[in-house]
N, C-alpha and C positions, 0 to 999 in steps of 0.2 A: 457542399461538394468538395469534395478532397482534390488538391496540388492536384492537377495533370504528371506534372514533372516529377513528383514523388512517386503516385502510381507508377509511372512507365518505369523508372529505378526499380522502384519493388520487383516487379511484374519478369525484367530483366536478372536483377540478380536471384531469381526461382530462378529460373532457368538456365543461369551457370552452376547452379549445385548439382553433385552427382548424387549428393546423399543429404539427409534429414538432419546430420549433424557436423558435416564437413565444412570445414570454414572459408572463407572468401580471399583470395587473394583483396592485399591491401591496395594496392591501386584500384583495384574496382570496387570499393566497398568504404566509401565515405561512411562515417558513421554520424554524423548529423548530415538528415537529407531533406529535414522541412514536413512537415503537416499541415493544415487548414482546418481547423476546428471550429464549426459554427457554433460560438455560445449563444444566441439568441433562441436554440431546439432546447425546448422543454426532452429534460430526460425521462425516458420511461423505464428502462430495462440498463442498469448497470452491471455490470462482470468485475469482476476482481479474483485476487491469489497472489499468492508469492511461494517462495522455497521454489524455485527454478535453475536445476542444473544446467547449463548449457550443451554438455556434454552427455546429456543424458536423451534418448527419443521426445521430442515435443509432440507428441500425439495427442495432445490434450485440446490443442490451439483449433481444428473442424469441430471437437463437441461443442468449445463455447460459442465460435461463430454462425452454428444452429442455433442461437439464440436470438440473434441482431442485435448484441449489446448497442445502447447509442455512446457507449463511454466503456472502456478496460483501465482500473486503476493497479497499477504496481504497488505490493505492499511491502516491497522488499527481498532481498536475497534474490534478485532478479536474475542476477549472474550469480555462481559461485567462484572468485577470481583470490580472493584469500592472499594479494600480495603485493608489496611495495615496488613491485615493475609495472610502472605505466603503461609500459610498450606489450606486456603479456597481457593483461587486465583491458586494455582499447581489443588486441584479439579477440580475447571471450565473450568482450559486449558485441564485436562485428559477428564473431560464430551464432551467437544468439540473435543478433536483429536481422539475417540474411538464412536464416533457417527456413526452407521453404514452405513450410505449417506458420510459423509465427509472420514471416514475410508477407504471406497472404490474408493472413488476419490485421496484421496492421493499414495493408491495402485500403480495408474496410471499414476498420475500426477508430477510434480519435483514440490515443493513448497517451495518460499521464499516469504520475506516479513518483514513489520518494524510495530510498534505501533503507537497507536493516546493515548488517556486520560482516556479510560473504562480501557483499556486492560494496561496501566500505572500503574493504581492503583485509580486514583482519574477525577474527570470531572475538563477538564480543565488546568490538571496540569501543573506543570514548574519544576525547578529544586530544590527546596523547600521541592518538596516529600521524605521524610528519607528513605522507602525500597527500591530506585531506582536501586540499585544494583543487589539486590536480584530478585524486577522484570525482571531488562533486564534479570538473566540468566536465569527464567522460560519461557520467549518467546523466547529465543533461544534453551532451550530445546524443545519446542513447535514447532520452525520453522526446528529441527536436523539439527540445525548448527554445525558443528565439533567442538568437545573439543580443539583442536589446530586451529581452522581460527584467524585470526587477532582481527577480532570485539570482543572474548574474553579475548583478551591480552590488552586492553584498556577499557578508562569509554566509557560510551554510547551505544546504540544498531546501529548506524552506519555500512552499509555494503556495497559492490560494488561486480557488477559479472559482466565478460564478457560472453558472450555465442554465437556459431556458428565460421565458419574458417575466414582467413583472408579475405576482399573483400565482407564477407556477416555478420558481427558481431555487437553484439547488447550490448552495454554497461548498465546495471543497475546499479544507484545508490540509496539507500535506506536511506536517508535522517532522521536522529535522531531529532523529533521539539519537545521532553518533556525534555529529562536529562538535557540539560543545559540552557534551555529555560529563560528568567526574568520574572519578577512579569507581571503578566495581571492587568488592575487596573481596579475595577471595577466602573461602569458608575451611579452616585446616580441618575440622572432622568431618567433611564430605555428605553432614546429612542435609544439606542445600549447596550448590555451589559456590552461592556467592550470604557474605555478611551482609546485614542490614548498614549503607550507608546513610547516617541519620539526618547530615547536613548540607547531603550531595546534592546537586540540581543535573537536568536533564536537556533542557534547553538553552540556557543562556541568557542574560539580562536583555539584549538584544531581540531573541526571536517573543521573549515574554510579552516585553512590550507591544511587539508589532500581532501575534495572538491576542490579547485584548482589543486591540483596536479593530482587526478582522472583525471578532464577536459582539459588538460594541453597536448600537442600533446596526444590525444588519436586518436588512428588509424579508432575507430569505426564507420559505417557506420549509425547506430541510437543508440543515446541516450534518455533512461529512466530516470527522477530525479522524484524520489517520496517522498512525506512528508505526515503525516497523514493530516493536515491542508492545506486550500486552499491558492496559491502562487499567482495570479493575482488579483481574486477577491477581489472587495475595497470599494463597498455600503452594502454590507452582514452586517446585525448586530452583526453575532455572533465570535466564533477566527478567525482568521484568519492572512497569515502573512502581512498582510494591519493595522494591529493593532503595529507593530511593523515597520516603515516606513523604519529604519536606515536599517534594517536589509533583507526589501526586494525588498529595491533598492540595495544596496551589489552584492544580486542573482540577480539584473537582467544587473547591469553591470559586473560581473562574467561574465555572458554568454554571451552577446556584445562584451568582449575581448578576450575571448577565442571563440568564436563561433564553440560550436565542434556539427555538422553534422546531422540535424534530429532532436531535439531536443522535447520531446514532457514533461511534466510535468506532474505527477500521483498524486491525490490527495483521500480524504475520506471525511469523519467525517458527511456530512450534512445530512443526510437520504435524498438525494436528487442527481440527475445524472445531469451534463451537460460538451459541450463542451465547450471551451474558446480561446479565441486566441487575439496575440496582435503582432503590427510589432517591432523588433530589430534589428539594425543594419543591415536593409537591409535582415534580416532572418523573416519568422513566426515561433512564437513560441508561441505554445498549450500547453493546460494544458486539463487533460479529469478528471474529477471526479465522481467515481464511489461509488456509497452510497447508502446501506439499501439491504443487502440482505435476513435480516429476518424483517425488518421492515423500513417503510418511512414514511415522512412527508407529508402523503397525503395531508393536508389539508394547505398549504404551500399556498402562494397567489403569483402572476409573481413577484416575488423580483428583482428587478433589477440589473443586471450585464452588464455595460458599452462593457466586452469582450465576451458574447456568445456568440457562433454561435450554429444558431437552437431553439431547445426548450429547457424549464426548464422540467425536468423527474422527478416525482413526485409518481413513485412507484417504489415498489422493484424491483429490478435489478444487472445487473451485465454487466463488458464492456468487450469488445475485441479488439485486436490491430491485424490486419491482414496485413501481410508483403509478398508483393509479389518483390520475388528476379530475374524475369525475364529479368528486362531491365539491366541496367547500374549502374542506380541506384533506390532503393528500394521503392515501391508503400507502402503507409501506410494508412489501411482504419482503421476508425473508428465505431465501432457498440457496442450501448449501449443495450441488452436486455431484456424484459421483465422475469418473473418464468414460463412465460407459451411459452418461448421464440419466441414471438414474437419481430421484431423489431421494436425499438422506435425512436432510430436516427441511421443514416448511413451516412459519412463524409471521404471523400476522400482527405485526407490532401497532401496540396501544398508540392511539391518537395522543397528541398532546395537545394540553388547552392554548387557546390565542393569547 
């Protein structure tokens, strides 16, 4: 059962908006206001997206809550804030968590979630960016992450949650690919943006370690690893962690050694939807990237991806992870959907062995 006290906030600041996108005076508009999130509920129905204007209609937020997601994961670009003012950047996350579509949905919804490069501070960034600090602790006021959880007793926006009892539990891990990111180099002939950096890493000696140890005999029956940037994809012109080779071959023999259970990869950033998959160690392992839910890349041409499976998704949208706990072991369907929620792809992802 959600905060009392959060609700009524929520429920209050609807009701001082005149409009869908108009922002909140600052004294009435805390931006950490607290949640209650039962992890002992077995998840069934998860939501996710990212590429989130603030400034743009949130009319998205009534089709997903026709769902009863028991979990909304932010995959990034939450905000689009693009700048080294603190004080404009806390604005854009108040405009966006007091929006009366998204206010209401959080109402109802448990919400976690990590950054991509808008909601960073800068397009594109790495660890180069000076208010990094300062941003993670606005989107962890943003996501009411606890003043005492871990992710704030350390650099990075890194985070991990279990959720559901033993025999039906769903490991989240929230994958930080800006605070310690290396240089992007950029490409002088323009036929990719960025050069292959060969030596570059993505996370940092720090969150490596503490990612194997997550992965590392975990009990869970599915694991989530999400990063705002795309993890298999490798012809895409634009970031990706294909652009940094050292570092995502790393993650994918991480997960060839430790092989823990389900395995599905959460990604953002493209204004674009697809699924992905590739074989490991005898396991399949997907990646679903869910992008553009106040805006897409309509006009995007079949870019080539060696791992899809299905179509390239080219409007706005938002995904779902449906987990059916009836047999043994747990049924995991895939569904990308349209704002008018209709369905775009539907993917019933291959069991994997115990």
């Amino acid at each position: 059962m959600r905060n009392l006290y959060s609700l009524i906030l929520f429920l209050g600041a609807v009701l001082l908006l005149p409009s869908c996108t108009s922002p909140v005076p600052e004294a009435k508009a805390p931006l950490f206001t607290g949640q209650d999130i039962d992890f002992s509920q077995a998840l069934q129905t998860i939501a996710m997206g990212s590429c989130n204007r603030q400034d743009l209609p949130q009319t998205i937020w009534p089709v997903i809550a026709s769902h009863r997601p028991d979990l909304w994961i932010w995959l990034g670009d939450n905000i689009y804030a693009d700048t080294e003012d603190m004080d404009k950047m806390r604005a854009m996350y108040v405009q966006q968590k007091y929006d009366a579509s998204y206010a209401a949905f959080r109402a109802q919804t448990p919400v976690v979630g990590i950054w991509d490069d808008h909601d960073y501070g800068v397009n594109d960034g790495g660890q180069e960016f000076a208010p990094k600090a300062a941003s993670r602790d606005l989107m962890l006021d943003f996501l009411d992450v606890a003043p005492d959880a871990a992710v704030r007793q350390r650099e990075g926006g890194y985070q991990s949650y279990t959720f559901g009892p033993e025999g039906r539990q769903v490991k989240l891990i929230l994958l930080d690919g800006r605070y310690f990111r290396d240089e992007l180099l950029a490409n002088p002939d323009k036929s990719t943006r960025y050069l292959i950096n060969e030596t570059g890493d993505i996370l940092g000696a720090a969150q490596w370690k503490w990612l194997e140890e997550e992965l590392t005999d975990s009990k869970a029956q599915v694991h989530l690893i999400a990063c705002g940037i795309q993890m298999l994809a490798e012809e895409q012109i634009f970031e990706k962690w294909a652009n940094f080779p050292v570092a995502r071959q790393r993650l994918l023999d991480l997960l060839a050694q430790v092989q823990p259970r389900n395995t599905v990869l959460l990604s953002g950033d493209r204004h674009i939807s697809e699924l992905a998959a590739t074989d490991l160690q005898g396991q399949r392992l997907y990646e679903l990237t869910s992008s553009g839910l106040t805006h897409a890349y309509e006009g995007a041409g079949e870019e080539p991806n060696q791992y899809r499976v299905g179509t390239l998704i080219k409007q706005k949208s938002f995904a779902l992870l449906q987990l059916d706990w009836s047999g043994e072991e747990p049924v995991i369907t895939v569904q990308i959907k349209a704002t008018d929620n209709t369905t775009l792809l539907e993917q019933q992802l291959e069991q994997q062995p115990k």
